[in-house]
Structures are given as C-alpha cells and as structure tokens.
N, C-alpha and C positions, 0 to 999 in steps of 0.2 A: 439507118443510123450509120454515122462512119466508122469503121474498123478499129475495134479497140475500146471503143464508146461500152460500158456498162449497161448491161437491158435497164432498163426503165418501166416501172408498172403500168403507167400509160400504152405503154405497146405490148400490152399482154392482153387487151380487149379493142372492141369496137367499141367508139362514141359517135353521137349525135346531139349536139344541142340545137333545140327548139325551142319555138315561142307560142305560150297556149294564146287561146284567141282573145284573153284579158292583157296578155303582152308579160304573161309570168313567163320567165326562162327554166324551162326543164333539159335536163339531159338525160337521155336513153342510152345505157353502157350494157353490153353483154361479153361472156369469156364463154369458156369452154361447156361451161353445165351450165350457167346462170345468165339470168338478164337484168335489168332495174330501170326503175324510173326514176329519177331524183331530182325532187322539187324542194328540197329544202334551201334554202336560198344561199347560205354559207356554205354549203355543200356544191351547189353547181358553181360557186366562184372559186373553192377549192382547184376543181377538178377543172375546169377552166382553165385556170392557170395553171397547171400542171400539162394540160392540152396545148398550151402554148409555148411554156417552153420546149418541150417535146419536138413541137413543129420549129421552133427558132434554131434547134441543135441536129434537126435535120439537113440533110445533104439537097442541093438544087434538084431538080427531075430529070435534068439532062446529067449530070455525075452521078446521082442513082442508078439510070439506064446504065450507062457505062458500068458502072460497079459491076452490076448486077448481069452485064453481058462479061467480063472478067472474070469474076467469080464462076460461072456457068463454063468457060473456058477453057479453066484448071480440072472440070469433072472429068 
C-alpha cells in the first residue's frame, strides 16, 4: 500500500478464492490464530470485493519493488 494509505482489513490475512467442482466459489482466508472457509455466497462477494479494491489501491510491482528497496535503505 502507498504511504500514508490506512491499513485495510483485507491486508491483515491471506485469501484464496476457489471454485468447488459444482462451480460454487469459496474463499479460504486465514490471520494469525485462525482460518475459514467461506461458502456462503453474499459473503464471498463481500470479501471479493473488498479483495478488489484492495488490489485497485495497490501500488504497480515495479513502485512496490522500489518502495520497498527505499524503505530497506533508510534502516
């Protein structure tokens, strides 16, 4: 996230969404103690989108690199 940007709940765990073999979409999210599966359907479109903006207000991979080689520079 760029500097200055507020943490975001989305970046406080890992996600995955999946597709079971009937073509339902789950998502697997885990944090620090916990993990879940979440198949309730308003729920993975929730978090979905929440996953998307997330990724929209992220930085490119190459200004990330940089950031984060900058950052690492100042230690």
């Amino acid at each position: 996230m760029p500097a200055g940007q507020p943490p975001n709940p989305p970046t406080t765990c890992a996600r995955l969404l999946m597709k079971s073999g009937e073509g339902a979409r789950v998502i697997y999210t885990e944090g620090i103690r916990a993990a879940a599966l979440i198949d309730e359907p308003s729920a993975v479109r929730h978090l979905s989108r929440a996953y998307d903006l997330l990724a929209a207000s992220a930085l490119p991979r190459e200004a990330s690199a940089r950031l984060i080689r900058e950052l690492m520079e100042e230690l």
